[in-house]
C-alpha positions as CSV (number, residue, x, y, z in Angstrom):
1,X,83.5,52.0,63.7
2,X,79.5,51.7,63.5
3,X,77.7,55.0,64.4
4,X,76.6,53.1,67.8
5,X,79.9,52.4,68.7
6,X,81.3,56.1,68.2
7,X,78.3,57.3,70.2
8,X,79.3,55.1,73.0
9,X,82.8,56.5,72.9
10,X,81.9,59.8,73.1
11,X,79.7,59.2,76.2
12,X,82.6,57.4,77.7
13,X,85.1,60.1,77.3
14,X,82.5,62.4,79.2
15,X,81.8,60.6,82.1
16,X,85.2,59.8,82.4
17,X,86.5,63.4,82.6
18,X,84.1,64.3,85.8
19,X,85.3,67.5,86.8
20,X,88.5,67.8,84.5
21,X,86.7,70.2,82.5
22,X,85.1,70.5,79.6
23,X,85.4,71.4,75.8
24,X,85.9,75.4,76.2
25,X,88.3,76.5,79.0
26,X,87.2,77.6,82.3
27,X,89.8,81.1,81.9
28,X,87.8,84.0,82.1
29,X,85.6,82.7,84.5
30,X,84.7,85.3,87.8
31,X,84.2,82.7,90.3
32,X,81.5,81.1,92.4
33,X,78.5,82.8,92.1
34,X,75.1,82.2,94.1
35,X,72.3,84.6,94.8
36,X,68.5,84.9,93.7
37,X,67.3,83.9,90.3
38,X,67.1,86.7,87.6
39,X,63.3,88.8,87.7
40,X,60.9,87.8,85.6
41,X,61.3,88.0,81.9
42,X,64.6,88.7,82.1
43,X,67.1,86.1,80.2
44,X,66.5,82.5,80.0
45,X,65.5,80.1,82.7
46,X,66.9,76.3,83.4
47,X,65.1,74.1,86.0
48,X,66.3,70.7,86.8
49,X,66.0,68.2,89.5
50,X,67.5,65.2,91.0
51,X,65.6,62.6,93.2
52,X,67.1,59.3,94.0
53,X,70.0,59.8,91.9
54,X,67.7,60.2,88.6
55,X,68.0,63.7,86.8
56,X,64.8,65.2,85.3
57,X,63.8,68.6,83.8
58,X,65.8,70.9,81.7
59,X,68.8,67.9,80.5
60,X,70.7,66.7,77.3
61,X,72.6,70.0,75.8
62,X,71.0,73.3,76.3
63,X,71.1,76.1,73.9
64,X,72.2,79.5,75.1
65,X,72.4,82.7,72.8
66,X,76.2,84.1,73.6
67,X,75.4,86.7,75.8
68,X,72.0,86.0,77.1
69,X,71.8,85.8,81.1
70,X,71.1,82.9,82.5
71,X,69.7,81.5,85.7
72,X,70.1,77.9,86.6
73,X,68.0,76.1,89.4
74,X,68.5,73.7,90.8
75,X,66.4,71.2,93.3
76,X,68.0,67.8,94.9
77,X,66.8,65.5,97.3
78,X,70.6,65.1,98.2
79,X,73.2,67.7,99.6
80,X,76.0,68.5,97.6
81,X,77.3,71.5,95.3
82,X,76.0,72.8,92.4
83,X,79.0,73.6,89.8
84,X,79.0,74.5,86.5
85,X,82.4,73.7,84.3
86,X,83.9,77.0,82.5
87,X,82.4,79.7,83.9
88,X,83.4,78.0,87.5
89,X,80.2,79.0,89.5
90,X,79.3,76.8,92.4
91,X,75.9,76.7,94.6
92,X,75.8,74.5,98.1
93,X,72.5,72.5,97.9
94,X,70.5,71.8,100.6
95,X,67.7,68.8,100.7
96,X,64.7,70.1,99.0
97,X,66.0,73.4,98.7
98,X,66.3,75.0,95.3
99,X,69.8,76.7,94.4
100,X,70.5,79.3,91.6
101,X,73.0,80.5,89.5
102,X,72.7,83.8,87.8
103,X,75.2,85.0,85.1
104,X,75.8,86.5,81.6
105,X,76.5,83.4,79.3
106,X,79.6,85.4,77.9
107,X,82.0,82.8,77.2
108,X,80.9,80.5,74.0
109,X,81.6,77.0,74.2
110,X,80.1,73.7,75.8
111,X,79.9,73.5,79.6
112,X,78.6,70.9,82.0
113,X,77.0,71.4,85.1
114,X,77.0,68.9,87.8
115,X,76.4,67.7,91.1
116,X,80.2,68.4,91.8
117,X,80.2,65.3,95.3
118,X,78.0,62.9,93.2
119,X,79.8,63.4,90.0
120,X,76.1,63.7,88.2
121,X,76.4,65.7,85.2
122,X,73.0,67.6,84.9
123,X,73.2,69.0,81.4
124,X,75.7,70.9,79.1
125,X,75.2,74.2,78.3
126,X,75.9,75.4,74.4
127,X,76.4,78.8,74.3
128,X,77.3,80.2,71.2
């Protein structure tokens, strides 16, 4: 199998699994979590936004020191809900309005965060 064609696969077998999970489990998780982004200076920050469907910003697989905190924002044209895989936090999201999650990236591993109604993965976390 050409490197293309294991590429392709792999892509596949993500979009396929939508919410089912993702590579770490979500145990340990504390539940949705919104509230204000983390003061400045403090941890590391993720901005992304949709519009018209098209994701742009921080995207692809994000690096996350185990243990860093970690506020997530994001802004979409569209309403739905925030949700990040494995650590099981969820933010509504209003048009236009930017949503955050805040929390200790405690649990190593690979999650995806997605716009949970539109099934648009936004980026996966590496934290480890």
């Amino acid at each position: 199998m050409t490197r293309r064609a294991r590429a392709g696969a792999a892509l596949a077998v993500v979009l396929l699994s939508g919410c089912a999970g993702t590579a770490a489990a979500e145990a340990g998780s504390s539940g949705p979590v919104t509230g204000a982004p983390a003061p400045e200076g403090i941890g590391q920050r993720i901005a992304v936004t949709v519009t018209d469907g098209r994701v742009s910003g921080d995207t692809g697989r994000v690096p996350v020191p185990l243990g860093e905190t970690v506020t997530l924002t994001v802004t979409s044209d569209v309403a739905d809900q925030l949700h990040l895989h494995g650590y099981d936090r969820t933010a509504p999201l209003a048009p236009g309005r930017p949503a955050a999650l805040t929390f200790a990236a405690d649990v190593p591993g690979v999650f995806e965060a997605e716009l949970h109604e539109a099934g648009t993965v936004l980026l996966a976390l590496r934290v480890g």
